[in-house]
N, C-alpha and C positions, 0 to 999 in steps of 0.2 A: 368143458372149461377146466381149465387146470387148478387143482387142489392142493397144488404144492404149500407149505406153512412148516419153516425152517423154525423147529421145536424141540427141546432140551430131551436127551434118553431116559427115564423116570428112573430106571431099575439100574443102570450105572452112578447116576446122581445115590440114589438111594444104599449103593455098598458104600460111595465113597463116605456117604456122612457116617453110619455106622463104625465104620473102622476110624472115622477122625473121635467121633463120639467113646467111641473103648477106650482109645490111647489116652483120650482128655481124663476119661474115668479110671482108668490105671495106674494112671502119674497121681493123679487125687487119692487113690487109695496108697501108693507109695509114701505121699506126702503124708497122710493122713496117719499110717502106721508109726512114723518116725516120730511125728510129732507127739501122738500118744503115748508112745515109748518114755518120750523126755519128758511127759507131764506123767507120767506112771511112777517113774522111776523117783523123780524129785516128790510126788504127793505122798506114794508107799514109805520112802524114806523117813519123809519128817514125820508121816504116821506114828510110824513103827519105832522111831526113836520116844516120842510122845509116849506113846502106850509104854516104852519098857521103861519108861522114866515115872508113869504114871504106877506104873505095877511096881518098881519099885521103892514109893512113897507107901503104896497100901501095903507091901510084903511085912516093911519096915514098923508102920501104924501096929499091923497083928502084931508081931514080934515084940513088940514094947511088953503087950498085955501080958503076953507069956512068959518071955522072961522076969517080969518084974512079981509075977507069981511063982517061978521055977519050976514055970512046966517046959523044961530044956525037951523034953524028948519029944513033946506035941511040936516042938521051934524047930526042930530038924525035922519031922515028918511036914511040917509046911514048907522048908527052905528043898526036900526033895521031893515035894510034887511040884513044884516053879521048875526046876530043873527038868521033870521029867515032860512036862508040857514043853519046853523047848525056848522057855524063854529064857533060858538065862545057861551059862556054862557052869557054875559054878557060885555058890551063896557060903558066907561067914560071916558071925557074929564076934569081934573081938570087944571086949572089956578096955576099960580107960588105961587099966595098971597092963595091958598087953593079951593077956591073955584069953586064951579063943574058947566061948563059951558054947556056942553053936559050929559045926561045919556040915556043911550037905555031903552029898556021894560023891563021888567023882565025875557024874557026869556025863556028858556027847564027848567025843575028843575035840579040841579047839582046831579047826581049820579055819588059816588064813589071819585077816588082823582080828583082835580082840580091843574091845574098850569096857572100862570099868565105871561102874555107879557108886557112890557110896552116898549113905544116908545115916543119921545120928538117931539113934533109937535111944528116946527119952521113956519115963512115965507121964501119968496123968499127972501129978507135981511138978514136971518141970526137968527131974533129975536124970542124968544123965546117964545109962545102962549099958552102951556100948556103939561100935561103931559097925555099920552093916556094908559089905562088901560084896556086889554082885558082877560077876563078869560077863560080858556080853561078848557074842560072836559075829564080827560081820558077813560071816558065811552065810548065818541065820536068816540073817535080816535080809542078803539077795538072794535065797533060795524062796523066803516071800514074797520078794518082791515080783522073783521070775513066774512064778506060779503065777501072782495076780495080775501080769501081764499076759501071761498066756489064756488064764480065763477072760480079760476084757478082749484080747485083741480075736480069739478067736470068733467074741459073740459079736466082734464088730466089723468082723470079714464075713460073717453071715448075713450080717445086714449091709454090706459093701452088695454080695453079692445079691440078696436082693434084690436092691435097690438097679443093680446093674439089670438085671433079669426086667423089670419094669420099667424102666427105660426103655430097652431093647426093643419091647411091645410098644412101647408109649410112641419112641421112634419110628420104631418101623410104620404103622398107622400113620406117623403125624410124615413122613417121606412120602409114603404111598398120594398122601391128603395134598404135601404139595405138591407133587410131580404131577396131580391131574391140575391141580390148581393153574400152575405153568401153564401146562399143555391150553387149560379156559384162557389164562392172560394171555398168550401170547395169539391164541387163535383172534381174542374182541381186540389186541392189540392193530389185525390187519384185517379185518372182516368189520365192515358196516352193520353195525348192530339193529337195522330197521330192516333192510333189502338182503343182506346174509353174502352180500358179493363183497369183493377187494375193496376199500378204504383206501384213500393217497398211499399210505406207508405200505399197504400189502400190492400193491402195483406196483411200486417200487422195488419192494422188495423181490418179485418178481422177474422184473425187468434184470436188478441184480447177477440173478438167478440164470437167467437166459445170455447175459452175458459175460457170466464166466464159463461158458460154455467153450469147449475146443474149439466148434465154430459155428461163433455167431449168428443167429439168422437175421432175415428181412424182414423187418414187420412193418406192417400197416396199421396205422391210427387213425381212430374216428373219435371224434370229440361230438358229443350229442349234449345238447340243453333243449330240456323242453320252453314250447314256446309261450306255454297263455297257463303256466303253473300258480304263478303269483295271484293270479284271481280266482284260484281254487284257494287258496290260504285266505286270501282276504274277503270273503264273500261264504264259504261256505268252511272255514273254519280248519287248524292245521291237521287235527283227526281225520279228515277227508283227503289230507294232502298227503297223508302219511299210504293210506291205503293208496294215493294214484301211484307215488312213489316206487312200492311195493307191485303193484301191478304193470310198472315202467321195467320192473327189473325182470319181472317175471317172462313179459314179453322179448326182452332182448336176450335172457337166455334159449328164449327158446330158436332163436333165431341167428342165433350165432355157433361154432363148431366146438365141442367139445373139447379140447385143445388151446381156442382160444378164451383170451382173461377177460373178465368186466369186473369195472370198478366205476363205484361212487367217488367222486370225488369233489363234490359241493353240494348244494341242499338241492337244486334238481337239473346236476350235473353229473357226465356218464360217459365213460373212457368204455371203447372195446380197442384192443390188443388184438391185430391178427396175425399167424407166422403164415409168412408167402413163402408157402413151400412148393409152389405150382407154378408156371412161367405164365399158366393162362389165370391165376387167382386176379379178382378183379378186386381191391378192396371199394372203391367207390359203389359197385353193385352190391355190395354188402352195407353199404351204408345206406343206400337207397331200398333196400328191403326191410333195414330197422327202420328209417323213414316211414316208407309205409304200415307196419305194424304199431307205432305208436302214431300214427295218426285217422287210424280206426277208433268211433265214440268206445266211451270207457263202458262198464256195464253198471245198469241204472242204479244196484248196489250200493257200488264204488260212490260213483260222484255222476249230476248232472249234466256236469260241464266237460266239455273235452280240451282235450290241451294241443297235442300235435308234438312236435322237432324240429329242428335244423340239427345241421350235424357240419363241422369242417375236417377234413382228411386228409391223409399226409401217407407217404410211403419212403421210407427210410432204412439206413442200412445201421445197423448196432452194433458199434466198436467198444462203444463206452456206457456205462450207465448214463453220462452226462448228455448223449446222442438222446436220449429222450427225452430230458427236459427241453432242448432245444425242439426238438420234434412237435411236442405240447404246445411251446410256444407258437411253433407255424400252423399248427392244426386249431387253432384257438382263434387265428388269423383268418384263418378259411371259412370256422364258423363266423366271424362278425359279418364278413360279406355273405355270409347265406342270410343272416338275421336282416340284412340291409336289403336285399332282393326280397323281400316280399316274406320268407320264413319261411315250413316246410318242406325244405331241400337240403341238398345236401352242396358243397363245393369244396375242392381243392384245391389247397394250398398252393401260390404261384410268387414267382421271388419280386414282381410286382405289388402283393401285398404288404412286402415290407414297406416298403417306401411310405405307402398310402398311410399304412399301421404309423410311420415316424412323422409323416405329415400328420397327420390326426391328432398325437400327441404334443406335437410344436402347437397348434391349434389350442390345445389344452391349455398348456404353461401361458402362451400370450393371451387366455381368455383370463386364467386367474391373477395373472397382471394388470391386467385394464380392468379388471371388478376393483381391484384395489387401488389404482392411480385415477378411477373416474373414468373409463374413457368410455366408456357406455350413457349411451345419451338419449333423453325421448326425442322423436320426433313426431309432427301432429298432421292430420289429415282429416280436413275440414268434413262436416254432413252436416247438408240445407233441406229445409222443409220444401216438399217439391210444388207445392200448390204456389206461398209464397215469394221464396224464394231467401228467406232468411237462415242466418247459422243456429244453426239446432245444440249442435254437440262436436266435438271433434275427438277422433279415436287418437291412441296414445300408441305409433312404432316404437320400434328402438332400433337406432343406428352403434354401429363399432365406429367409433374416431380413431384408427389404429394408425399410429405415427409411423409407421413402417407402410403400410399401403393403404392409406386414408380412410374415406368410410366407408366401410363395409355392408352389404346387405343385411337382413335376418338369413339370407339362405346360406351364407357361407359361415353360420356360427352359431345358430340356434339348435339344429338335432345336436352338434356336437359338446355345446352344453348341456342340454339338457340330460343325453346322455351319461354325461360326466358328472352328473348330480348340481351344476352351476348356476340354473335356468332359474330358480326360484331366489336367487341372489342378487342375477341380474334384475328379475323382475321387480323384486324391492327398490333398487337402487331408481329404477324409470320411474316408478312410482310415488316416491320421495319427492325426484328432482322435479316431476311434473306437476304436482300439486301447486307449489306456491305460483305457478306458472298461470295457472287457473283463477287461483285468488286473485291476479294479478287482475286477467282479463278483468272479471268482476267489477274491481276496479276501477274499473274503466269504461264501466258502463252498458256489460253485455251480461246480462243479469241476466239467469235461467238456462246459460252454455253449463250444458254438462259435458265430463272426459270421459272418454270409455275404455278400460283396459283390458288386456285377455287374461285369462285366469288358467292355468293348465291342471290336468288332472293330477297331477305331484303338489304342484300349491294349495289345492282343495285341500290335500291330507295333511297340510303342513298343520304341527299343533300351535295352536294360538293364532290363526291366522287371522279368525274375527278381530278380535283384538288389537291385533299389530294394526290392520287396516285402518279399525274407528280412530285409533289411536292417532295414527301420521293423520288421518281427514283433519279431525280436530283442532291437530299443532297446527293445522296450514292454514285456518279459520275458514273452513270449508265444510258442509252439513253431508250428511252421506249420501242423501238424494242427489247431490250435485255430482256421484259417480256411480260409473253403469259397468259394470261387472260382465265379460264377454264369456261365455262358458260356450263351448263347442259341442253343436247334438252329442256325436259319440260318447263326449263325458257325462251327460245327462241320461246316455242308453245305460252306458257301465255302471252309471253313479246306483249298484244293488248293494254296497258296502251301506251300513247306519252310518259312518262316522261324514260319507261323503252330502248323505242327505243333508244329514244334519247338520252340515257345514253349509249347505245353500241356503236351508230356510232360516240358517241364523245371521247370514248373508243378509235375506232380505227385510227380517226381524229387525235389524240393526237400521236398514232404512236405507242400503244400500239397493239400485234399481240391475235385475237381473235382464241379462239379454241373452238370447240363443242365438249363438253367429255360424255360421255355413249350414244354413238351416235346409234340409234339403240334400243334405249329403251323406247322411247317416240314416240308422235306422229308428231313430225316434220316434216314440208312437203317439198318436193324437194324446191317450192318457197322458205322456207327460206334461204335455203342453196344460191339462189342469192341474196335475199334482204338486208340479215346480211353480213358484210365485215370478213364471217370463213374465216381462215389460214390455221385449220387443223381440223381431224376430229380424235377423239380418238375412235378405235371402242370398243365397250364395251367388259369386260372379260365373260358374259355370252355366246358370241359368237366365242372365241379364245376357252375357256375351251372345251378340248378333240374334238378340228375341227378335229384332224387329226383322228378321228374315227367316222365323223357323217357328210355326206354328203349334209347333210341340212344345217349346220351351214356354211361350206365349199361354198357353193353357195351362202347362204345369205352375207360374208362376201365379198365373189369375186365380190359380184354385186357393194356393198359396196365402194371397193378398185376403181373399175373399173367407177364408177361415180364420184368418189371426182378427179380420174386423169382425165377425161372429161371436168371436169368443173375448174381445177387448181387449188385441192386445195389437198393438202397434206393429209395422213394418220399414225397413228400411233396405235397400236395393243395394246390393256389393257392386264396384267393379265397371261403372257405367261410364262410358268413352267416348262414346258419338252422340250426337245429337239424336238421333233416329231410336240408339237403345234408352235417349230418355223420354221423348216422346211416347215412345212405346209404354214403356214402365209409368209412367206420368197417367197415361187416359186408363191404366188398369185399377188408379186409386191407390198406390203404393204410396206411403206415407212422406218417405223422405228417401236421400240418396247422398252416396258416396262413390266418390272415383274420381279418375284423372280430367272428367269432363267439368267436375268442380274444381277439383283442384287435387294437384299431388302433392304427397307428402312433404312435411317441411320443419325447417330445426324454429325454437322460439323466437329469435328476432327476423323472420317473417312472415311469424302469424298473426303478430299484430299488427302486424303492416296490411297484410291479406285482410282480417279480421274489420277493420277502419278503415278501408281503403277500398279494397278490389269486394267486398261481401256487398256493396250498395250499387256497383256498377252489375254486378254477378244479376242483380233481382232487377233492375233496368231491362240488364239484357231478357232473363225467365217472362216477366210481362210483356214485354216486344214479342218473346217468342210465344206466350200464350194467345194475343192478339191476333198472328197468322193462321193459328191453330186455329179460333174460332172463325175467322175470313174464311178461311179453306173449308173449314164446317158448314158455312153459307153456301160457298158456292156449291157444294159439290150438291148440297138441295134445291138450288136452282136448278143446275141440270140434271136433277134427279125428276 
């Protein structure tokens, strides 16, 4: 499998920050020197004026003392140690009348400008002694000032460079730290952090990869989604989905070339990438060898349940990266008709499919148009007590009114809803309109007809579905017993999720009457039939169809009959057409019945027609025809 993962050089990345990091830090230490210079120079300055200004207020203070005692020779010994300490060029004491009572030595020589102090040297009275004259050098004062720049600036290039020297470390480490960093991001950037394979972007980026190539190759695509994944998550939990997952990836590495890519690219969706670089490479037989590899049981570990594949495939030539998104698209194509065929296969893509693919979605847009303009409608199909011969209940179709090609069956638009996630919207909407439908019957005098809907296993999980139910019964002024709830075996086999239990028994909590309809066609086991709160059992039409010529069906349905009365719970016959499949069903004690032989399906204005009209000629004719039934019973003990 290829390990390709286009990632940044760490130790190139790494000189270039360094040397950006110096220059940043050299121009800072440039900056930094200049500007210390100009704050050195202006703080030494006013210092150092301060201080000679300050020194000579005290030289001047002494000097009072002294001379106003005529100690002149101690006032020249203090005016030449000032001098000789360097702060001053030269110091004189002159008198008011002129004349000069103190002069210092002569001094440093005066370099450069000179500026003068003077100060009035009084006594403690007041009185006035003389006038004091110190000259200052500004030689002086920038020979101090350079000195004290040079001891700050040098101790502040040592700590420049320091500071530079720990960086250095600090960077280099913190370079080093991202350059793997990198290398993690950009690796979890294209690798599926669960399965450790390609991610959408690292297949992509791949694909890329391959074709920038001088020259392009041929690859082959298999689009693989496991088939029965979703009831490992829902049933045993997504921690168990994570390991099939993970055991999904593991097997298809192993069964794929070195060479070639796999990638996840949905939650339990899975791209292999093959290069045809063989005239005789088959990729369909390579998709049918992943086929069977993930449709071997998982290990008891792992998970209970097994899952399986389809896969749809494509072979394709790669000019463009964009060549593979179209590719995806047809290979995705391929898969829907392998999921349509039964599942666990694989097929290829054929330009047929488009069509079908564009049909299917026309399909779509005109179903989400008719949910929303009304065009979905119930229709009703009567069930009579067979002993009787009265109306019992009548089940709730639904027809398409579609203005463009009239009314449609359920067969040309129910998977493709449901599909589409639509099916539980429509089924509101029949449900709704049917109700007052019923009231109505009511009404009218046929007290005790209940409507029976189907219930799909998407609608069981719907949340608040109790609710919405009781709720619409209610508004219609209708009690819940008065609807029977159609749940199909299979969904009462599957129903191992809590939420789905828990959604029947609060079903029939609510006083809603449960029925199991194509009963006989799945794998439901006698348990369920006590665990779940059935009413009734519908047996399936594959089992009524031509009983009365097939002794097998006739058995299986008596065994049928003859346990739901054991166990108290009602039956009603699917799909009954001839006179002969009722007769049949009829002496086996089957409870009631539905079909074309009562009556076919029909929109509301005439089922109360039917309902008031043809339901009392219906039980005429069933007692004429029980009456033969017993004649014929006589006779045939006469010549018996």
């Amino acid at each position: 499998m290829s390990n390709h993962i286009p990632v940044l050089q760490p130790k190139m990345q790494r000189r270039r920050l360094l040397l950006f990091l110096l220059l940043v830090m050299g121009v800072a230490f440039v900056m930094h020197a200049g500007i210390t210079a100009q704050r050195s120079y202006k703080t030494e300055t006013g210092n150092l004026y301060r201080s000679s200004k300050t020194a000579s207020e005290l030289l001047a203070h002494s000097l009072s003392g002294l001379i106003y005692t005529f100690q002149l020779d101690a006032a020249k010994h203090l005016l030449d140690e000032a001098v000789k300490r360097r702060q001053f060029v030269s110091g004189e004491i002159v008198d008011p009348d002129g004349i000069s009572l103190v002069k210092s030595l002569s001094g440093i020589p005066a370099e450069g400008e000179l500026f003068t102090i003077r100060k009035i040297v009084k006594t403690k009275s007041g009185e006035t002694v003389g006038t004091l004259t110190l000259v200052v050098s500004c030689a002086t004062i920038e020979a101090q000032i350079r000195n004290k720049f040079i001891e700050e600036t040098a101790f502040g290039a040592l700590q420049m460079l320091l500071i530079l020297f720990i960086v250095y470390l600090g960077t280099s480490k913190l370079v080093t730290a991202l350059g793997q960093a990198n290398a993690r991001m950009a690796d979890l950037a294209t690798r599926d952090s669960l399965t450790g394979v390609f991610n959408r972007r690292g297949i992509q980026d791949e694909i890329v990869r391959l074709a920038s190539s001088s020259k392009p190759p041929k690859l082959g695509l298999i689009h693989l989604d496991l088939d029965k994944f979703k009831a490992v998550n829902d049933t045993l939990g997504h921690a168990v989905g994570d390991k099939v997952l993970e055991e999904t990836a593991r097997r298809l590495k192993a069964n794929v070339r070195v060479h070639d890519s796999l990638a996840r690219i949905g939650g339990d969706e899975f791209l292999v990438v093959c290069t045809i670089d063989k005239s005789n490479f088959d990729v369909g037989r390579v998709a049918s060898r992943l086929i069977t590899a993930l449709n071997q049981p998982m290990p008891e570990e792992i998970s209970r349940l097994d899952v399986g594949a389809s896969a749809g495939v494509i072979e394709f030539e790669l000019g463009h990266p964009e060549d593979f998104e179209q590719a995806l698209v047809s290979a995705d194509l391929a898969l829907y008709e392998a999921k349509n065929n039964g599942r666990g296969c694989s097929k290829t893509y054929r330009d047929e499919l488009k069509s079908t693919y564009l049909d299917t979605e026309n399909t779509i847009l005109a179903i989400k148009k008719g949910i929303a303009n009304g065009e979905f409608e119930p229709w009703f199909q009567p069930q009579t007590n067979m002993q009787t011969g009265l109306l019992e209940g009548v089940e709730v179709l639904v027809r398409w009114n579609d203005p463009d090609k009239g009314v449609r069956s359920p067969a040309d638009f129910l998977q493709i809803a449901d599909e589409a996630g639509l099916l539980n919207l429509i089924d509101q909407q029949i449900f709704d309109q049917a109700l007052p439908i019923l009231a109505k019957l009511h009404e009218n005098g046929l007290h005790g007809l209940t409507m029976s809907f189907n219930l799909t296993a998407k609608r069981l999980a719907e949340p608040g579905l109790v609710e919405q139910l009781r709720r619409s019964t209610l508004n219609a002024g209708l009690l819940s017993s008065d609807i029977a709830l159609e749940i199909i075996e299979t969904v009462i086999f599957d129903a191992r999720s809590s939420q789905a239990i828990e959604t029947i028994n609060a079903l029939a909590m609510a006083g809603f009457r449960i029925e199991l309809d194509d009963f006989g066609t799945g794998r439901s086991s006698i348990a369920n039939l006590i665990k779940f709160p059935v009413s009734k059992l519908k047996i399936d039409r594959q089992f009524v169809a031509g009983i009365d010529d097939d002794a097998d069906k006739e058995k299986i349905t008596g065994a049928i009959v003859r346990l739901a009365e054991d166990l108290g719970i009602a039956t009603l016959a699917e799909g009954v057409e001839t006179e002969d499949e009722f007769s049949t069903v009829q002496t086996m004690g089957c409870g009631s019945v539905q079909g074309y032989f009562v009556a076919k399906p029909m929109r509301e204005e005439e089922l109360e027609s039917w309902c008031m009209d043809r339901a009392s000629q219906f039980a005429d004719r069933l007692v004429d025809f029980s009456s033969r039934l017993r004649a014929a019973g006589k006779s045939d003990r006469r010549s018996a």
